[in-house]
C-alpha positions in Angstrom: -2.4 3.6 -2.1 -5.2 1.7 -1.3 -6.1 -2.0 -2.9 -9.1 -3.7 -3.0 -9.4 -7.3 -4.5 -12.7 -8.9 -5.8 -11.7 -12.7 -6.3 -13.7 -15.3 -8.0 -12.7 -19.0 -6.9 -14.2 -22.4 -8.2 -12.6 -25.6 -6.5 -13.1 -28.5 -4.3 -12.9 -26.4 -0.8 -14.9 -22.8 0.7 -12.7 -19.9 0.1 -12.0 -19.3 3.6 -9.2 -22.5 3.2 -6.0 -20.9 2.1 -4.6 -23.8 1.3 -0.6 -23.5 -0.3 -2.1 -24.0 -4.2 -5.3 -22.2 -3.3 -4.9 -19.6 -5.9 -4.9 -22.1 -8.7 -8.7 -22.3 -8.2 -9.2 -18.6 -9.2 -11.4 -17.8 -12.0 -11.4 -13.8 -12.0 -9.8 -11.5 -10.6 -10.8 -7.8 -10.0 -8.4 -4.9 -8.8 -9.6 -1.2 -7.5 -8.2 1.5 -5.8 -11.2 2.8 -4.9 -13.5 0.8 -1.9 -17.1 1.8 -3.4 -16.2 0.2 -6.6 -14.7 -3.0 -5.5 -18.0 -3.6 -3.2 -20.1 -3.0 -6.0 -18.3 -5.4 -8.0 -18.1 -7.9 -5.0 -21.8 -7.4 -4.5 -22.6 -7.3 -8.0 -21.0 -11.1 -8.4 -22.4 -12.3 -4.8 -26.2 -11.9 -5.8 -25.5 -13.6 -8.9 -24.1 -16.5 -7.4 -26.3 -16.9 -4.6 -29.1 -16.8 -7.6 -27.5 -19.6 -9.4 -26.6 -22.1 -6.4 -29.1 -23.4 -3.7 -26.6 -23.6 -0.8 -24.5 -20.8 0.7 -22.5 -19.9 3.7 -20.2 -17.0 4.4 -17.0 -16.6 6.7 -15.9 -13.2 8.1 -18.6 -11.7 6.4 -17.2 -11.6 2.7 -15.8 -15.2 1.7 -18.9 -16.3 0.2 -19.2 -20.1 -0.7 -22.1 -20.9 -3.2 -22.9 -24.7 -4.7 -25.1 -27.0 -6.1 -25.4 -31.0 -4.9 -25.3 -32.2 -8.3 -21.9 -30.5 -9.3 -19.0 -32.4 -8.4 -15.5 -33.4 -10.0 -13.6 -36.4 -9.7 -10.7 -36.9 -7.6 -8.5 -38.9 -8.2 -6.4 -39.1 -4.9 -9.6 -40.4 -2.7 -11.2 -41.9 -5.9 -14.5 -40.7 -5.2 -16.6 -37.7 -6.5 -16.0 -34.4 -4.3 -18.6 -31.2 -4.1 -17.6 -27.9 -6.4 -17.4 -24.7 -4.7 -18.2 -21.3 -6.1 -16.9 -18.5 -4.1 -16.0 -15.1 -3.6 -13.3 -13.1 -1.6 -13.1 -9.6 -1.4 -9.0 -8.1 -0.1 -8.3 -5.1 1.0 -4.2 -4.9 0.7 -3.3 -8.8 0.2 -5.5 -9.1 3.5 -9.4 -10.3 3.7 -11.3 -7.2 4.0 -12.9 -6.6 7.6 -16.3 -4.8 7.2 -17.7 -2.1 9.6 -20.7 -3.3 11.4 -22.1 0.0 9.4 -21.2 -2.0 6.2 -22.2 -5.2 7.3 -25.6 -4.0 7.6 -25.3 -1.6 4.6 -23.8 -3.8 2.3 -23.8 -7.0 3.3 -27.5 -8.2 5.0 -28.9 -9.6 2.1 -26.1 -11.9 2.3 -27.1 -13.0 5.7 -30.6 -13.6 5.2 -30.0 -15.5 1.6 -27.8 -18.0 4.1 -30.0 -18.5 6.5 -32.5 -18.6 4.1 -30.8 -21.8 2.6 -29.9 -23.7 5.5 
């Protein structure tokens, strides 16, 4: 059977950095078994967060990273203030879901021109 995983990240790094401890940065976590669901859920939490933040780029079409200048943490290690990413990642079996092109322009072309909209 089928999975599909909408993940919701907030952290110091894109979501396209699988770091070792990168899944202590996740904030929600979505499962489906059906594809047309978890894209409308992915989707459905994309446009809100490239409503929110002014800046956002995208990797392999669906890790989305969304932020704001002014919202940073602290880190400790290089004592200095570090940018907070938003993102999102949508999974298809424990894998990053690959698109069609057909989907790509279907599902995901707003996504495009929001990022080159805010670059």
């Amino acid at each position: 059977m089928e999975e599909f995983q909408v993940i919701k990240t907030k952290g110091e790094y894109e979501p396209w950095w699988f770091f070792e401890d990168w899944q202590s940065d996740i904030e929600a976590s979505f499962t489906y078994t059906e594809k047309t669901e978890a894209m409308t859920k992915y989707l459905e939490m994309a446009r809100e967060l490239v409503e929110t933040y002014p800046h956002h780029a995208a990797k392999k079409t669906v890790l989305l990273a969304t932020w704001s200048e002014d919202e940073t943490q602290y880190c400790e290690e290089c004592d200095d203030d570090i940018q907070t990413f938003h993102g999102l990642i949508l999974f298809q079996n424990g894998e990053v879901y690959e698109p069609t092109t057909e989907e790509k322009v279907l599902y995901f072309s707003f996504l495009e021109r929001e990022i080159e909209e805010s670059t």
